[in-house]
N, C-alpha and C positions, 0 to 999 in steps of 0.2 A: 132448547127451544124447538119448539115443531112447527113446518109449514105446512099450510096445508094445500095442495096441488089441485090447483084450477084445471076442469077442464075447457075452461071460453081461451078462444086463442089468443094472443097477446098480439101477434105476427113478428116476423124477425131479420134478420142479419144483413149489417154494410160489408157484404163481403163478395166473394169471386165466385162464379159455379165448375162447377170438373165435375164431366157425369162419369161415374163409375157405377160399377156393378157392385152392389153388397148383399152377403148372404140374407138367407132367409130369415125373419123374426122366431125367434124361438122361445114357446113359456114353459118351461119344465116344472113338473111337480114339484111342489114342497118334498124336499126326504132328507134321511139323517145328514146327507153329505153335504146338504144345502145350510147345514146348523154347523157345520164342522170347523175348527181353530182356521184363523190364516196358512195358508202354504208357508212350509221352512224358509223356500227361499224369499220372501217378503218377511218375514221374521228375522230374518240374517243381514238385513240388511241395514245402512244405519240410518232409516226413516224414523224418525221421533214416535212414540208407542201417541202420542197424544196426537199426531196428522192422520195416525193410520186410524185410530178411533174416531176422527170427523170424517172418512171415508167410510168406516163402517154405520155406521151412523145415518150416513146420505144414503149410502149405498146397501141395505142391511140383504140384501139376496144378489146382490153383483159378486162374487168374493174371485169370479175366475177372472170377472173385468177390472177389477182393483188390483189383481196380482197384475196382469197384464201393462196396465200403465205404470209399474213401478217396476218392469220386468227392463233387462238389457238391451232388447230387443227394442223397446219404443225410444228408450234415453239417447240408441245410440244412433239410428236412422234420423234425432233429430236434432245431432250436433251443428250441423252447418247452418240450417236456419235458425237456431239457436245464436249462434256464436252471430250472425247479422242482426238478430233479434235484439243483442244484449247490447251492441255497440246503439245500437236505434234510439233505441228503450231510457238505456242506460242502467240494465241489470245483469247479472250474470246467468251465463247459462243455462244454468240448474233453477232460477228464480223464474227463467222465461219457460223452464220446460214445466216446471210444477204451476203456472199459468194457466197451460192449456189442460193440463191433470186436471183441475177443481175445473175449466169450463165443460170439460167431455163428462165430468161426472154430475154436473149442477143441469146440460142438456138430457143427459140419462133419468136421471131423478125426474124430470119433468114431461119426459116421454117426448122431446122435442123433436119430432121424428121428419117435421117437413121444417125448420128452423121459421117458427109464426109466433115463441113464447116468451124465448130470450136473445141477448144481443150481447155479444161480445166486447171487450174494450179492445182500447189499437194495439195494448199486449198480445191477448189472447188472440186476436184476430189473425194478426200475423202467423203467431204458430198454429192456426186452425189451417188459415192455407197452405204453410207447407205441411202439414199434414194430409190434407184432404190431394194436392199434388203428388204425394208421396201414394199411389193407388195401391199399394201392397200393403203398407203400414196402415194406410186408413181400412183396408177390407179387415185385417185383422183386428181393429181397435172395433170397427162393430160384431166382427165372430166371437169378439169376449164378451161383449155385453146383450148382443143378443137382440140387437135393434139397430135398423135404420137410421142414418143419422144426416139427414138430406141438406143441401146445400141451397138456398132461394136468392137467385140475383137481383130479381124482383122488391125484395127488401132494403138493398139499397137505393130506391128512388127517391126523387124529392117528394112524390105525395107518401110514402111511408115516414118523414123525418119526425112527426111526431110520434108515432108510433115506435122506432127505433130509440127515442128516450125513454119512453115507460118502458119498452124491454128490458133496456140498460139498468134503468133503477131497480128493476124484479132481479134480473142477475146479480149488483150490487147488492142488493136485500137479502138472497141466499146464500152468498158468498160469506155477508158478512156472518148472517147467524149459525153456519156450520162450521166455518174456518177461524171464527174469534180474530177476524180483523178485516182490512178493506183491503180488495184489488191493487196492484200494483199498478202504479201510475207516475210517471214521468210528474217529480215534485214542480213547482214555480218557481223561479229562485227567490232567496229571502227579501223580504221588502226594505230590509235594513242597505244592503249593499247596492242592486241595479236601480241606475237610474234611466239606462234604458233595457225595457223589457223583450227582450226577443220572445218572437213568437215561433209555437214549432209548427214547423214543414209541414205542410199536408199529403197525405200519403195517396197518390191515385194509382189504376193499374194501367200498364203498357201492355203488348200483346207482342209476345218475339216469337216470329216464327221462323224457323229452320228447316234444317234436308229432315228431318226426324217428326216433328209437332208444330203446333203452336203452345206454346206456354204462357201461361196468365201472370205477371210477374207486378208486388208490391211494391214502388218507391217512392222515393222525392224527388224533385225538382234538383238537389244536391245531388244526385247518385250521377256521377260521373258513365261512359261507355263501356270504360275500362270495367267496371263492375260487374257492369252486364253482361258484357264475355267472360268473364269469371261466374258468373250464374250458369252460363251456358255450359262452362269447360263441367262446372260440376255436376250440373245434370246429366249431358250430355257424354263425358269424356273425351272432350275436342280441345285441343290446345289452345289456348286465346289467341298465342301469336300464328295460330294455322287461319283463325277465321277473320272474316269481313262484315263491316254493316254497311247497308244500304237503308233509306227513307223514300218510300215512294219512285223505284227505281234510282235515285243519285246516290251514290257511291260516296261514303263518308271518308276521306283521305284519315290515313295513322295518326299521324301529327294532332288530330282534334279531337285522338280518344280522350283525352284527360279532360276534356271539356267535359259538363254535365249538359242534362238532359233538358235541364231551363234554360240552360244558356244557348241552346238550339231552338227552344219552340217546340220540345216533347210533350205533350199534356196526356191529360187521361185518356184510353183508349183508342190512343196513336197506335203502329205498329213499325217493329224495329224488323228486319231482315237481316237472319246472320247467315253466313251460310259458309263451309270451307273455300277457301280463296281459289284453289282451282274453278269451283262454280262462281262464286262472289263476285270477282273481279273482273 
């Protein structure tokens, strides 16, 4: 099936911004090397001959950017927010990386260069931001494709919330028609069994700032302290049991890391101070 690619904008993303630097847009001529077989190592690899043909498909002149997302290099920069992704989610890691694979390449395809066309779901999303967090991994995932790939905070406002459903649906629409199935989404449980329906968590962002940044960090209302200095230890490489939170100058005592972030009165766009307990404390 073939889409055909609007140029009117759609507008786009409920997501976080991190302004980085990415290369220059590049259009290289048509020539032989641009018609030439997949690279060995993406042939060697045990990607099903039928995923890499609805990439090629999407993508029929990306072939450096298609290797590139199926290279070691992206898989492995994005175990960690994977493996938080899949406990979230409720998929595996490899399910939540190939997630963000079909959304980098369905924003490619659509020349989504200032995010105004499509909208990600809370899968993709997630692994957009730690990707887009990740500035080395993300400068690289646009040096293979050859395109800007911009970030708009803007798009998560409440006057865009109609707007970010018809995004959704356009992405959903090309998901479906390239990949022969729907987005991965956190199922409902069966109606046979609950008879009370939990509802999931809403995911808002905190702002933790350190002796190093601030960082834009996605959770729930569940995600305990203790998380969050493991966010840190990993970004960072600061020991959890070296560092301290503080909330608007008060010092948050040991004892209530295990507490979560609800259970304190964290909400969206709070901001956590961690810092090594030499300065912290």
């Amino acid at each position: 099936m073939k889409i055909k690619r609007e140029n009117d904008e759609i507008t786009d993303s409920d997501i976080i911004d991190v302004t980085h630097t990415a290369p220059k847009r590049q259009r290289k001529e048509d020539n032989a090397s641009k018609t030439a077989p997949m690279t060995s190592d993406i042939r060697g690899t045990s990607v099903p001959d039928d995923l890499l043909q609805a990439y090629r498909h999407l993508l029929p002149k990306s072939r450096e950017g298609i290797a590139f997302l199926f290279s070691s290099t992206f898989s492995d920069a994005l175990q960690a927010p994977a493996e938080r992704a899949a406990t979230l989610h409720e998929v595996t890691r490899e399910q939540a990386i190939e997630e963000l694979r079909r959304l980098l390449a369905i924003k490619v395809f659509t020349v989504d260069e200032d995010a105004t066309k499509i909208s990600p779901t809370p899968l993709m999303d997630e692994m957009w931001h730690a990707a887009i967090l990740d500035t080395k991994l993300y400068a690289m995932v646009q040096s293979a494709f050859g395109l800007h790939l911009h970030h708009r905070p803007s798009g998560a406002c409440d006057q865009e919330s109609e707007l970010r459903k018809k995004r959704l649906v356009a992405t959903k629409a090309m998901y479906s028609a390239f990949f022969s199935t729907n987005p991965l989404e956190r199922a409902p449980p069966p109606p046979s069994c609950p008879q009370i329906i939990e509802l999931l968590p809403e995911i808002f962002t905190i702002f933790v700032q350190t002796t190093q940044k601030i960082h834009e960090v996605r959770v729930t209302e569940h995600v305990t302290f203790l998380k969050i200095l493991q966010v840190v230890e990993d970004m960072e490489g600061i020991p959890r049991s070296q560092l301290s939170i503080s909330i608007d100058g008060n010092p948050i005592v040991k004892q209530h890391y295990r507490q979560t972030l609800g259970g304190y009165g964290i909400w969206n766009e709070d901001t956590l101070h961690i810092y090594p307990e030499e300065i912290g404390s």
